[in-house]
C-alpha positions in Angstrom: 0.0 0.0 0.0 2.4 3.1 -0.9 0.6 6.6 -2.4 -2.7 5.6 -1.4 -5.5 8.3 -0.5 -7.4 6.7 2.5 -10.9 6.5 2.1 -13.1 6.8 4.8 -16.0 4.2 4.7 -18.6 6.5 3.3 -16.5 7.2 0.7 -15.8 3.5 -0.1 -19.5 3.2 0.1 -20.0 6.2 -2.5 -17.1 5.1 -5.0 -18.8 1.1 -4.6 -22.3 2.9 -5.0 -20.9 4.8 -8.7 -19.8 1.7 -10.0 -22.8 -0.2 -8.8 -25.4 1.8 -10.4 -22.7 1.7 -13.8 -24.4 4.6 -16.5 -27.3 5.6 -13.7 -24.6 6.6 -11.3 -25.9 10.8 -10.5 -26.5 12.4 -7.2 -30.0 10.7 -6.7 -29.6 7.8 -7.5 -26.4 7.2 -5.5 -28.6 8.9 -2.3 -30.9 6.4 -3.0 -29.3 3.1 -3.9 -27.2 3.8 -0.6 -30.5 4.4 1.7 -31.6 1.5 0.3 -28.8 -0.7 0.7 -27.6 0.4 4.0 -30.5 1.5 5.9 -28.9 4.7 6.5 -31.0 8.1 5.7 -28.4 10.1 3.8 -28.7 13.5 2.4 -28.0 14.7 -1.3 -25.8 17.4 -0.2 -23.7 14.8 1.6 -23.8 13.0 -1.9 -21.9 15.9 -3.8 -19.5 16.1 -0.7 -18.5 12.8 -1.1 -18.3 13.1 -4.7 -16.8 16.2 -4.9 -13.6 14.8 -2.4 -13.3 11.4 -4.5 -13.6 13.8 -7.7 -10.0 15.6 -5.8 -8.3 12.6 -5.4 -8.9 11.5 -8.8 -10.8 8.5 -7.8 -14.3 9.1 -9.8 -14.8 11.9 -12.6 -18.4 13.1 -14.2 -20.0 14.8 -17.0 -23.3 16.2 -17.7 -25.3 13.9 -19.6 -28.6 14.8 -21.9 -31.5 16.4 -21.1 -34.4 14.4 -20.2 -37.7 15.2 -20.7 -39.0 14.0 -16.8 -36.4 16.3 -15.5 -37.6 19.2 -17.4 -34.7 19.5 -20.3 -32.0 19.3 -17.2 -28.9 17.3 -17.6 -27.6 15.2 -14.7 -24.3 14.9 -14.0 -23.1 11.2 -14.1 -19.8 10.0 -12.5 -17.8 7.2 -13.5 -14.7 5.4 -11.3 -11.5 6.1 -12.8 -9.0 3.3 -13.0 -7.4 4.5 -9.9 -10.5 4.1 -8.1 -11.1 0.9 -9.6 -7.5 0.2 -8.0 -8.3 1.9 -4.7 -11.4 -0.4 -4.1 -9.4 -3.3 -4.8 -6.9 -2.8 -2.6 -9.3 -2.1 0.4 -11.0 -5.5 -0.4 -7.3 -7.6 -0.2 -6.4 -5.8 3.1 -10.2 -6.3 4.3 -10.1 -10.2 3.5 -6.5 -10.2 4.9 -8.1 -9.4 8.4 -11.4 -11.1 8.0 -9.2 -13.6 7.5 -7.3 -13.3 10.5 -10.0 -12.2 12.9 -11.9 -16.3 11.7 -8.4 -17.4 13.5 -8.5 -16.1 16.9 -11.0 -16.9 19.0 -14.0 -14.4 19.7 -13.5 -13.0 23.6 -17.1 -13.8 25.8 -17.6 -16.9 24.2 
């Protein structure tokens, strides 16, 4: 693990959510497909903060995609993972495994 920019697990959440939802991946749906798969209750402004810091450390990137009639001629802005990201995401899933994996070893205290 050298030059990696931690992630903080709402963040890992966000970048799994963008590649997850593949082509549908904009502020709304992200809010939602999180809600709904977590349980939590998150905002959309938390959303673009998430987005906007993965954005900085070149993790995801967006453009504005076209108008749609429901949405009244608006454009939504879609993100993608970048290949770093892609990267990123990996690596917390081998170091995750790596301790699950450890953690199945040792006995659980209590029990």
């Amino acid at each position: 693990m050298n030059r990696r920019s931690f992630l903080g697990v709402f963040e890992e959440l966000m970048l799994l959510t963008v590649i997850a939802l593949g082509d549908n991946a904009y502020g709304v749906s992200i809010m939602h497909e999180i809600n709904e798969q977590t349980g939590r209750s998150i905002k959309l402004n938390q959303v673009h903060a998430a987005l906007h810091r993965l954005a900085d450390k070149g993790l995801v990137e967006s453009e504005l995609g076209l108008p749609t009639a429901v949405r009244g001629g608006k454009r939504k802005r879609l993100f993608t993972a970048t290949a770093s990201g892609i990267r990123e995401l990996q690596e917390i899933q081998r170091v995750r495994q790596r301790l699950w994996n450890l953690a199945q070893l040792k006995p659980l205290s209590g029990t």
